[in-house]
Phi, psi and omega in degrees: 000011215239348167289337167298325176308314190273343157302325164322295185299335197275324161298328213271313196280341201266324173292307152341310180264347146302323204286350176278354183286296190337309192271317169324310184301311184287033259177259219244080159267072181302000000 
């Protein structure tokens, strides 16, 4: 069961750092 946990985590991780490109882009649209 404990691979449901590291899938979870890895989504959680994976979604956070788009949402953080996201907010960079709109932030500094260089």
């Amino acid at each position: 069961m404990d691979w449901i946990y590291l899938l979870l985590t890895l989504a959680f991780f994976g979604l956070s750092v788009l949402l953080i490109r996201g907010i960079e882009k709109l932030g500094m649209p260089s």
